[in-house]
RODRENTOR-230127 format. One line per 5 residues: number of its first residue (from 1); their letters; for each residue x, y, z of N, C-alpha, C. Coordinates in steps of 0.05 Angstrom, whole numbers. Atoms other than C-alpha are relative to their C-alpha. Layout:
RODRENTOR-230127
NUM) a) X,Y,Z,X,Y,Z,X,Y,Z | ...
//
This chain:
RODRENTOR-230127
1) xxxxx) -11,-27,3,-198,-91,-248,18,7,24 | -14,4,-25,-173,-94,-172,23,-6,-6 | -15,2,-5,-123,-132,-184,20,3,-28 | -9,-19,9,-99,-100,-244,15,20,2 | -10,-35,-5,-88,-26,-215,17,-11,28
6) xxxxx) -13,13,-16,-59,-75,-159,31,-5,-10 | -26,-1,16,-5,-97,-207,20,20,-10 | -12,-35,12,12,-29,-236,3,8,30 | -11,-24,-29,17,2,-156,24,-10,10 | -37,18,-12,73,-63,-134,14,6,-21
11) xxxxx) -20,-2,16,98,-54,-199,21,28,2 | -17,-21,2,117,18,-202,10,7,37 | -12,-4,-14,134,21,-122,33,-15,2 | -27,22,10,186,-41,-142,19,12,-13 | -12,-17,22,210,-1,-199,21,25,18
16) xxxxx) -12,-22,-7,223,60,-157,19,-12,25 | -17,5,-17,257,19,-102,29,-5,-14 | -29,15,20,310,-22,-149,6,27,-26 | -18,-19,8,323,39,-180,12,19,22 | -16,-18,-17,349,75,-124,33,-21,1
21) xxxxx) -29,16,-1,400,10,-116,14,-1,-20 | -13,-8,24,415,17,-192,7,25,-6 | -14,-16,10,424,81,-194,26,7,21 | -24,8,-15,473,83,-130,21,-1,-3 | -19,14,9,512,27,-158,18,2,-31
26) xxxxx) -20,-8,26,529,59,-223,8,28,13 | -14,-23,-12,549,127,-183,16,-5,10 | -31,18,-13,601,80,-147,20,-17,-21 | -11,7,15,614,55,-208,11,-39,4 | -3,31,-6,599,-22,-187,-5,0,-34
31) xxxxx) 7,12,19,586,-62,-242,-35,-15,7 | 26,10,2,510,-82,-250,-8,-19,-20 | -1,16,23,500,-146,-283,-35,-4,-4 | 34,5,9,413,-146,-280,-15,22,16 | 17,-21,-20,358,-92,-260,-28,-24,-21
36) xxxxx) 20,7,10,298,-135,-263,-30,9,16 | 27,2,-13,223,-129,-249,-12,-21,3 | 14,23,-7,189,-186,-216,18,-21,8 | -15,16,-4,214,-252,-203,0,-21,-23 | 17,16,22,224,-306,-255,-28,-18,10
41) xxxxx) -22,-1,18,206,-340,-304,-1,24,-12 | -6,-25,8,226,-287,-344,-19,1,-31 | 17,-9,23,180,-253,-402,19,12,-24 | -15,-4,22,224,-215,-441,22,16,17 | -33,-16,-12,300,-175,-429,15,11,-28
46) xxxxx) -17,-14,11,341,-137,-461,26,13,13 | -20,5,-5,412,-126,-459,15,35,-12 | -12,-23,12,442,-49,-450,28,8,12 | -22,3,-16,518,-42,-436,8,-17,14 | -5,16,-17,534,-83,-384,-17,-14,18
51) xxxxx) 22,6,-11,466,-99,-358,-21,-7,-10 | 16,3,6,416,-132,-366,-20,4,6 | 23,-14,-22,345,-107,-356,-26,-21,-13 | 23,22,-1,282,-164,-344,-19,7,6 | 29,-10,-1,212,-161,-340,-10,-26,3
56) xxxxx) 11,23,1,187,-226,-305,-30,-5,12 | 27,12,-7,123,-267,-284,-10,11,24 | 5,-6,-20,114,-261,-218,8,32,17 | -1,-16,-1,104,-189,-200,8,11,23 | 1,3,-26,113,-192,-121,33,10,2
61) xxxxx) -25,1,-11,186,-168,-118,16,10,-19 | -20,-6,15,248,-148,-160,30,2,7 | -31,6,-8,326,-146,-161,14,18,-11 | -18,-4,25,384,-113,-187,17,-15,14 | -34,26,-10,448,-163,-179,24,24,-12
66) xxxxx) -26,-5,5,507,-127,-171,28,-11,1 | -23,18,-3,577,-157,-180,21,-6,25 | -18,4,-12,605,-182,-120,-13,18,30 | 12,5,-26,551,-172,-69,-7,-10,16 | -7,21,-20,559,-233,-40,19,-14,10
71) xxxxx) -40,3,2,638,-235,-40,2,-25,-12 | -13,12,20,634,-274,-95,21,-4,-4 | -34,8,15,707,-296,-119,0,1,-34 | -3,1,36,681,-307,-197,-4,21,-9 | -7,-27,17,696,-252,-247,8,-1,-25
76) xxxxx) 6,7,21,689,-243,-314,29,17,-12 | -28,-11,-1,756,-196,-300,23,-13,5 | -28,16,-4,795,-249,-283,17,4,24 | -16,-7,-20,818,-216,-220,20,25,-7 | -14,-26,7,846,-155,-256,-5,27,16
81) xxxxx) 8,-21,-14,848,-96,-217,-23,21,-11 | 22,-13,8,794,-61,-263,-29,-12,11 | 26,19,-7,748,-124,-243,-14,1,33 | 0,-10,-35,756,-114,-170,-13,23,11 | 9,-28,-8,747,-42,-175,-37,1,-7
86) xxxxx) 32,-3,4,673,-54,-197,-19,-26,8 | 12,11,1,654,-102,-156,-6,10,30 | 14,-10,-12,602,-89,-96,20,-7,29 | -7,5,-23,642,-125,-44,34,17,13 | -31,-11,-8,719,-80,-54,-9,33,-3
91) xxxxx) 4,-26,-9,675,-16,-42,2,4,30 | -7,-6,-20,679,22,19,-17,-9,19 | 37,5,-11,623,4,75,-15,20,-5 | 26,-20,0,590,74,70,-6,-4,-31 | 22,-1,30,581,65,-13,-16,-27,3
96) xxxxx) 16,27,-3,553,-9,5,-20,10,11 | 20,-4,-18,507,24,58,-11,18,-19 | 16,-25,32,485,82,6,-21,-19,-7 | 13,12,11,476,30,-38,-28,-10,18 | 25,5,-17,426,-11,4,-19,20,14
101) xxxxx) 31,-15,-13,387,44,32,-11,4,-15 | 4,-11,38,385,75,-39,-32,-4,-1 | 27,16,-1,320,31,-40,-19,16,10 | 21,-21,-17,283,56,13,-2,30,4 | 12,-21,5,290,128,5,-6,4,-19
106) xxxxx) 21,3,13,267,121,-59,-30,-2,6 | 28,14,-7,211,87,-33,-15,28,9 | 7,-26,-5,203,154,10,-12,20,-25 | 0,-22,22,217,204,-50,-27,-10,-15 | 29,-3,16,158,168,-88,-19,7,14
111) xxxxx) 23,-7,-12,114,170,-34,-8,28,1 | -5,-20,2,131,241,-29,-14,7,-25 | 20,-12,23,107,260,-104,-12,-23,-10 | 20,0,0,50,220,-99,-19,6,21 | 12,-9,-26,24,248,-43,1,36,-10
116) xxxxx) 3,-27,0,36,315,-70,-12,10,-31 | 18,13,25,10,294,-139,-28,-5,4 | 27,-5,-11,-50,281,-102,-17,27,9 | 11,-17,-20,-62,338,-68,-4,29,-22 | 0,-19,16,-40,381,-130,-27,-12,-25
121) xxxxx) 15,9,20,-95,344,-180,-30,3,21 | 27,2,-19,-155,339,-118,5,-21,5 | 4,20,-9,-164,284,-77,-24,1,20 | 24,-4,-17,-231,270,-34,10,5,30 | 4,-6,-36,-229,295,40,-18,5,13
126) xxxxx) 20,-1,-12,-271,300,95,-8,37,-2 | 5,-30,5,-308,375,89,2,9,31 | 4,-18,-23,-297,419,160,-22,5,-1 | 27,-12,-5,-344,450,195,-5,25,-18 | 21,-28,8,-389,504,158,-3,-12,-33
131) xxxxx) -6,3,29,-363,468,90,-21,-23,-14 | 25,22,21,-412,431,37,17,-22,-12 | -12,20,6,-392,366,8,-26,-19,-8 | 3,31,15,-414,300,-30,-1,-20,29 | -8,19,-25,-437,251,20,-3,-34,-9
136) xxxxx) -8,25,8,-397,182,5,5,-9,26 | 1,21,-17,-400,117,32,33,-11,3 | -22,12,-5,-347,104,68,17,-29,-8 | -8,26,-9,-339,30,92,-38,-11,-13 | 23,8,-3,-399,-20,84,0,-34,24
141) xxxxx) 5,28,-24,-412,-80,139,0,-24,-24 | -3,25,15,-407,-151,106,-22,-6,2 | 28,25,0,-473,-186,92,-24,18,12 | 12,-20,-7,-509,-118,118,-26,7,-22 | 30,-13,23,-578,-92,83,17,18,-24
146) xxxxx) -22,-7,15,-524,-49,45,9,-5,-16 | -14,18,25,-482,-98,15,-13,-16,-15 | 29,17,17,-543,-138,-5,-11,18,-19 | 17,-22,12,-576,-81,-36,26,10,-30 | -14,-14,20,-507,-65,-78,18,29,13
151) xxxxx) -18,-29,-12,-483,-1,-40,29,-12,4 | -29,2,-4,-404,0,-42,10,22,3 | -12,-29,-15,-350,43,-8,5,21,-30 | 6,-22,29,-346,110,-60,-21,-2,-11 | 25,-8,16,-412,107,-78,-11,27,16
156) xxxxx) 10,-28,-8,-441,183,-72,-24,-4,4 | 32,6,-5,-521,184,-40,3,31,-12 | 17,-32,15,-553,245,-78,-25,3,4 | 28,0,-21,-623,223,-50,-8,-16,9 | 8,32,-22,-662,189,-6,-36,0,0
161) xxxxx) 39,5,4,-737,175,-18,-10,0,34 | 11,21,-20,-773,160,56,-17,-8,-5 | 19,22,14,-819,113,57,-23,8,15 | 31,-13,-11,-895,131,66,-8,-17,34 | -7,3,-27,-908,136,139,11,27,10
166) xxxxx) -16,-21,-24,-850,176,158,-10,24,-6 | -2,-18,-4,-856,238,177,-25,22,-16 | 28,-6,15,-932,243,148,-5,-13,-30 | 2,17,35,-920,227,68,29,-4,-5 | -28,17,8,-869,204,26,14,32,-9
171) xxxxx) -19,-28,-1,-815,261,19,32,-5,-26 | -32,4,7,-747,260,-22,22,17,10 | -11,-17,-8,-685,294,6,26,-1,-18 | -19,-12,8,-635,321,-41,27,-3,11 | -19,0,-20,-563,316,-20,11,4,29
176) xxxxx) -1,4,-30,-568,295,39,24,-3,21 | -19,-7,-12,-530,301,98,2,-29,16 | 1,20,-18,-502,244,147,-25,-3,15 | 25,0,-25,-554,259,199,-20,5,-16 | 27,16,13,-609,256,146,-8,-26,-6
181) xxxxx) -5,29,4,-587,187,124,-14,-8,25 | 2,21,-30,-584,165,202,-36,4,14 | 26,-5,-6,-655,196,216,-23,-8,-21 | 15,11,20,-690,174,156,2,-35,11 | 0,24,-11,-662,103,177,-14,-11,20
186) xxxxx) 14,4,-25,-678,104,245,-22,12,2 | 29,-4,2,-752,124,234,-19,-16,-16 | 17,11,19,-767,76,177,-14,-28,9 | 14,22,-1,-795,26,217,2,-31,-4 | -16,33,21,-757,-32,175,-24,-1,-24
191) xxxxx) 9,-6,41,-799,1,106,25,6,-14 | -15,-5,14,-763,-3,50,7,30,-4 | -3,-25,5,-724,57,31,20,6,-25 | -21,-4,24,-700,85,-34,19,22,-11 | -17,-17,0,-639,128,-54,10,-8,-27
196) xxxxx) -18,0,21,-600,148,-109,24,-4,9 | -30,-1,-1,-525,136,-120,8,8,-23 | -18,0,14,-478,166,-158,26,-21,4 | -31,23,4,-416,111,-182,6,10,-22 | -25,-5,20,-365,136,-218,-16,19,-25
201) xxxxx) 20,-21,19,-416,184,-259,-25,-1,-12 | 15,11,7,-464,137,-268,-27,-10,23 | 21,-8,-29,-533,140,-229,-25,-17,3 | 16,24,-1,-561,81,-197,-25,4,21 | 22,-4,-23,-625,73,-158,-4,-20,10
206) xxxxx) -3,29,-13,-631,28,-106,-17,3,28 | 23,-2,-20,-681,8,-47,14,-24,22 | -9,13,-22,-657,-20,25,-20,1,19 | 30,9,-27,-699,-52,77,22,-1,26 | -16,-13,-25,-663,-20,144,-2,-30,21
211) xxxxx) -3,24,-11,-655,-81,200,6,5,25 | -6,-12,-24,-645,-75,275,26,-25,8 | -23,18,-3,-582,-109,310,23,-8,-21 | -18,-4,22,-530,-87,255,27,3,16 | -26,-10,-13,-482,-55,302,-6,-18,24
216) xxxxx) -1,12,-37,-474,-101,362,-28,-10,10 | 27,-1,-13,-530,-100,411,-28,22,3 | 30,-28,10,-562,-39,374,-27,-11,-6 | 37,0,9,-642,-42,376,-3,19,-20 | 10,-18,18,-639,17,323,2,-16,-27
221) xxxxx) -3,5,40,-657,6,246,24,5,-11 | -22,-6,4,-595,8,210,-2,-13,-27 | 0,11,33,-574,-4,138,28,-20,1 | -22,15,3,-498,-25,152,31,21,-16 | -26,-24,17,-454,41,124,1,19,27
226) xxxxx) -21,-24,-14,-397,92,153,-8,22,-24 | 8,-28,22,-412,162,113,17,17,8 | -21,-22,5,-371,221,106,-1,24,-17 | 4,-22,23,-383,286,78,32,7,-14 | -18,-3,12,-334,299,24,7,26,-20
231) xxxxx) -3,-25,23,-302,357,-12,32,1,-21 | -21,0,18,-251,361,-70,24,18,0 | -16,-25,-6,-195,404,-46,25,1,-20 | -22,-4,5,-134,431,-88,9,17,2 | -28,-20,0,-68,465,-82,22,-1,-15
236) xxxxx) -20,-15,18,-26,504,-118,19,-21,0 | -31,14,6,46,471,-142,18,-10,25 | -16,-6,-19,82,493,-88,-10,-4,27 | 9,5,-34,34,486,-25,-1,-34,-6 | 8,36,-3,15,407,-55,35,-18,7
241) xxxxx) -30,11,-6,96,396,-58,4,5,35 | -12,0,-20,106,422,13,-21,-9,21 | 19,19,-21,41,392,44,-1,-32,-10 | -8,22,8,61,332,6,28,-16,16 | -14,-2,-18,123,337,47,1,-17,33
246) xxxxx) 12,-2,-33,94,342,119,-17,-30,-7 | 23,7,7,46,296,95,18,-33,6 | -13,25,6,99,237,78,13,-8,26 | -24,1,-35,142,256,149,-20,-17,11 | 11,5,-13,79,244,184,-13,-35,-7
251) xxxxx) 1,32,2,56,178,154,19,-22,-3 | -23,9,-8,124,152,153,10,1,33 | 1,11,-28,125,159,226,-19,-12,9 | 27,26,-20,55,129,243,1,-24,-10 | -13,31,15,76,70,194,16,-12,12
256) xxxxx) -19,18,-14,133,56,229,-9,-6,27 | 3,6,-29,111,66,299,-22,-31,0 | 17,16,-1,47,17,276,21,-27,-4 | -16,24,9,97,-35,243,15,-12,25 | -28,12,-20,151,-43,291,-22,-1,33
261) xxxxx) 16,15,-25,99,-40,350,-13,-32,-3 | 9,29,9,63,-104,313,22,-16,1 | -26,24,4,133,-141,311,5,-5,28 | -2,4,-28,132,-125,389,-13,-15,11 | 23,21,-20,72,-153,406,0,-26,-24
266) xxxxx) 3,28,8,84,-214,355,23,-9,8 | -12,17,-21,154,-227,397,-14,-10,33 | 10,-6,-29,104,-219,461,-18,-31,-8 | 11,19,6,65,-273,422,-33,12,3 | 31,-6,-4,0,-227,426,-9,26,-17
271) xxxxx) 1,-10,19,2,-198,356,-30,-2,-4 | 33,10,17,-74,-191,318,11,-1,-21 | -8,6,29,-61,-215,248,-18,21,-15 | 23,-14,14,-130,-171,231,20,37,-12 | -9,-23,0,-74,-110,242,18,4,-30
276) xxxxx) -16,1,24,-37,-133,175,-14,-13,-23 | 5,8,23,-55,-145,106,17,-5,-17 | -15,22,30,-21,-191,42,-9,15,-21 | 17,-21,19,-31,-178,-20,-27,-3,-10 | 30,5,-1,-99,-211,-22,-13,22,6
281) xxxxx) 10,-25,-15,-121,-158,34,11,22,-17 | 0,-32,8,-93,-100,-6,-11,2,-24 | 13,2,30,-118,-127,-80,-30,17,15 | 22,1,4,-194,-117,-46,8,33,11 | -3,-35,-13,-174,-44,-3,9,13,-33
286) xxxxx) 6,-18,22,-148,-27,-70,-26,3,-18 | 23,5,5,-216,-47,-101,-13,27,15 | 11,-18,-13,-247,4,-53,14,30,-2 | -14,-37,-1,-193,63,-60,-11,8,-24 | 5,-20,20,-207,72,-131,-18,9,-6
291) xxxxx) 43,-11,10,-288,79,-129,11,36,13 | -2,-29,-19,-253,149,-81,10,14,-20 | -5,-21,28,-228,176,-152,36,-5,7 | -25,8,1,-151,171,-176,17,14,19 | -13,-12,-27,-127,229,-120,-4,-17,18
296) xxxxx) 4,16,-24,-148,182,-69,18,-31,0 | -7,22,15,-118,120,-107,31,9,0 | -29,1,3,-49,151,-108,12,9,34 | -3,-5,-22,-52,172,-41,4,-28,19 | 10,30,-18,-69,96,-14,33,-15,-11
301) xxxxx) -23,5,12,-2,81,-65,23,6,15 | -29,-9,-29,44,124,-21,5,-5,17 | -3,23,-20,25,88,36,9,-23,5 | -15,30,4,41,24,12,33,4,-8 | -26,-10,0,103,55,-8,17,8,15
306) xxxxx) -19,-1,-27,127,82,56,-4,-30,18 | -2,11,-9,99,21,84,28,-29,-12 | -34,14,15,159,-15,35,21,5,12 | -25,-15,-14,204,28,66,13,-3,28 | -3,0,-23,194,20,130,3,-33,13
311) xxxxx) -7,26,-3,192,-61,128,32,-3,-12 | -22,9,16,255,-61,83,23,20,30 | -13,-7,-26,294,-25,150,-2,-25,11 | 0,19,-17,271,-82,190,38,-16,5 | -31,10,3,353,-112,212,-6,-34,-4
316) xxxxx) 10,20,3,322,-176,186,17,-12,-25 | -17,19,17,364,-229,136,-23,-3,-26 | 16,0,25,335,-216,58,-19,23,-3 | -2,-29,14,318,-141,66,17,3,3 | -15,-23,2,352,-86,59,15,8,22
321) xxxxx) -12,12,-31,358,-85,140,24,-11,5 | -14,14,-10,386,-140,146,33,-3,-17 | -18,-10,14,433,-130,88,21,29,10 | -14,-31,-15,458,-59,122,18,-11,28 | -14,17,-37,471,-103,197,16,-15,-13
326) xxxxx) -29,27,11,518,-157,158,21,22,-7 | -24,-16,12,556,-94,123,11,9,22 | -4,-12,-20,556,-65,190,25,-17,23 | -18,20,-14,585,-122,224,23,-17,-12 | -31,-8,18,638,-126,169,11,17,10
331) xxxxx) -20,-31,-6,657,-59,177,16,-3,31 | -18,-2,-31,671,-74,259,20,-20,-3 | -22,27,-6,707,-142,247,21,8,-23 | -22,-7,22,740,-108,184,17,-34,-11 | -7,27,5,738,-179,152,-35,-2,-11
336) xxxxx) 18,18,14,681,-200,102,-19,-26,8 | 12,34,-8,635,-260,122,-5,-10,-34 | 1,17,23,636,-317,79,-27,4,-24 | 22,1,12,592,-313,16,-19,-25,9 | 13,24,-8,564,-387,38,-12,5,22
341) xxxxx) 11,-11,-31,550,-361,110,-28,19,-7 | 19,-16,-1,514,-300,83,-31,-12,-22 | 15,14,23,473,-343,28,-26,-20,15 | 18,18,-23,445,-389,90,-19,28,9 | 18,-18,-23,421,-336,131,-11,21,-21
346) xxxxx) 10,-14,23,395,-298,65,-22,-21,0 | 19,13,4,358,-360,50,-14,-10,21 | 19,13,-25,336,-384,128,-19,26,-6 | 14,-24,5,302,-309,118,-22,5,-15 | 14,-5,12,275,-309,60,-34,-26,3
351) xxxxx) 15,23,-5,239,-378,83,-23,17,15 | 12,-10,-19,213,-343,139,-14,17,-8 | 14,-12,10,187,-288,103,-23,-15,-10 | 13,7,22,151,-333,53,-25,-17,14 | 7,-1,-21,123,-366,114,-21,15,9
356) xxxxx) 19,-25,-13,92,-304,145,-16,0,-24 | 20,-14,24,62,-283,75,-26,-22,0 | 23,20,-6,24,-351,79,-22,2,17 | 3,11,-23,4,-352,141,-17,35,1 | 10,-33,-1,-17,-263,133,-22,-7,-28
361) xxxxx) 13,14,29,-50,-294,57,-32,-20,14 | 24,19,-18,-95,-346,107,-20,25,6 | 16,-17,-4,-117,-284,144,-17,15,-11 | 13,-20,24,-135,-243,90,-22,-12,-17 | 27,14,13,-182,-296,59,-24,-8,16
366) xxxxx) 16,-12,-23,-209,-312,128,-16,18,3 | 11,-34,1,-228,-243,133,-17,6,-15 | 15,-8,20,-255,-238,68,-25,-17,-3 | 12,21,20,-296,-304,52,-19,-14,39 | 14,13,-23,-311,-315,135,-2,-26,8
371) x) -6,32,-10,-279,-380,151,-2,10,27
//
């Protein structure tokens, strides 16, 4: 199911990127010879006006090809001045630069209403002080009394049995609070202890035998969970659009600052790989967003979406970036670089990319499986 609602989140951030470059390039009145999704081979297409629109295998990516964005010479105009006029390379630099950003503020604008789509439907948050709330499992430790037992992140505790002993007899506590959890734990001696969960509506019961030396060089009993009291907040139309807003500014700057600092310290050569995730690492985090309910699930979407945005800037050969610095350095030499020139350093790029994804793909199974 993970990787599923995985497919549907690259798909439709893809979608909303390569349509910002398609829609652009028909406002300049290029000619657009493909808007596809994915990469091949190709599944099915269809053919409307002057474009063709694909729907291929590999879901990781998409295109639109416009005519004469690589100063192509071939033309299906023959070199007629109508053919010219619609092709990507005899526009001006600022409609070329449009075009290519086109992408990434898209990328923005979705993040934008789904972030405010969230906020207008409910999404889980932490409850303030004085406020009541649902207390869900955050995070869970790997290989922890926890994860053995079945507890996963979004599972709701609704009670907690203690175990005869504590605190004279056996007791149950009702929606419990963090610091009942942590005191029930740390008193049980390492007796079993049983709790309810709510998952997804459905209400499991389950018994954990607490363990000492969970966290570090902790002597306390411990189960192996992060908790969080939670409350379902919504807003009106108009406050979820403009705290959807603020909302996008602000994680669009801590995205970038995070990103482009990691590219600093991986020229410094003293990058952590643990700081980035593939799509391996995001198939299983999406696994965990959606147990947080679909507000939470579109919220984790917009992220990955500004985080699109904010890699496709990078002045790097095979984004968007690096596509913007070649037009750029056209525009000063006022002289074209060779399509063959730009085709190399398109493809040394894309190598390199494909490269990293490997090599970020290692980490992410690492991570997961504990090589």
């Amino acid at each position: 199911m993970s990787i599923i609602i995985f497919v549907i989140i690259i798909t439709a951030l893809i979608f909303a990127h390569e349509l910002g470059h398609f829609l652009f390039a028909k406002l300049f009145k290029m000619r657009v010879d493909e808007f596809a999704i994915g990469f091949p081979p190709k599944i099915f297409s269809w053919k409307y006006g002057e474009t063709t629109y694909s729907v291929n295998l590999i879901p990781f990516g998409g295109f639109v090809k416009i005519y004469g964005e690589n100063n192509e010479e071939e033309s299906i105009f023959s070199g007629k001045e109508p053919g010219r006029s619609l092709s990507f390379s005899n526009q001006p630099r600022k409609n070329q630069i449009l075009v290519l950003i086109a992408g990434i503020v898209f990328n923005i604008l979705f993040a934008w209403m789904l972030f405010s789509t969230s906020l207008y439907i409910g999404a889980p948050t932490a409850a303030g002080p004085g406020e009541t709330g649902k207390l869900m499992i955050s995070s869970v430790i790997s290989a922890s009394p926890a994860e053995l037992s079945g507890l996963k992140p979004g599972d709701v505790i609704t009670e907690i049995d203690l175990p005869n002993g504590q605190a004279g007899t056996a007791k149950i506590i009702t929606n419990p609070t963090p610091d009942d959890i942590k005191n029930v734990v740390a008193g049980s001696n390492g007796k079993s202890i049983a709790l309810q969960i709510d998952r997804s509506g459905k209400v499991i019961p389950l018994n954990i035998t607490p363990t000492k030396g969970i966290s570090g060089e902790s002597k306390d009993f411990a189960i192996g969970i992060e908790m969080v009291l939670v409350t379902i907040k919504k807003l009106s139309l108009v406050s979820s659009v403009l705290q959807g807003f603020q909302t996008t500014i602000t994680s669009f700057k801590d995205t970038a600052i995070g990103i482009y600092s990691f590219l600093f310290q991986a020229v410094q050569a003293k990058a952590n790989l643990g700081q980035v995730s593939g799509p391996v690492g995001i198939i299983s985090i999406v696994g965990d967003a959606s147990r947080f309910g679909f507000g939470y699930l579109l919220s984790f979407a917009a992220v990955i979406s500004l985080n699109l945005a904010v890699i496709n800037l990078i002045p790097f050969p095979a984004l968007d970036g690096g596509r913007i610095f070649i037009v750029c350095i056209e525009a000063i030499r006022r002289k074209a670089i060779k399509a063959r020139t730009i085709n190399w350093i398109n493809g040394i790029g894309f190598l390199i990319l494909i490269i990293f994804m490997i090599v970020i793909t290692y980490s992410d199974l690492s991570r997961i499986f504990g090589w």
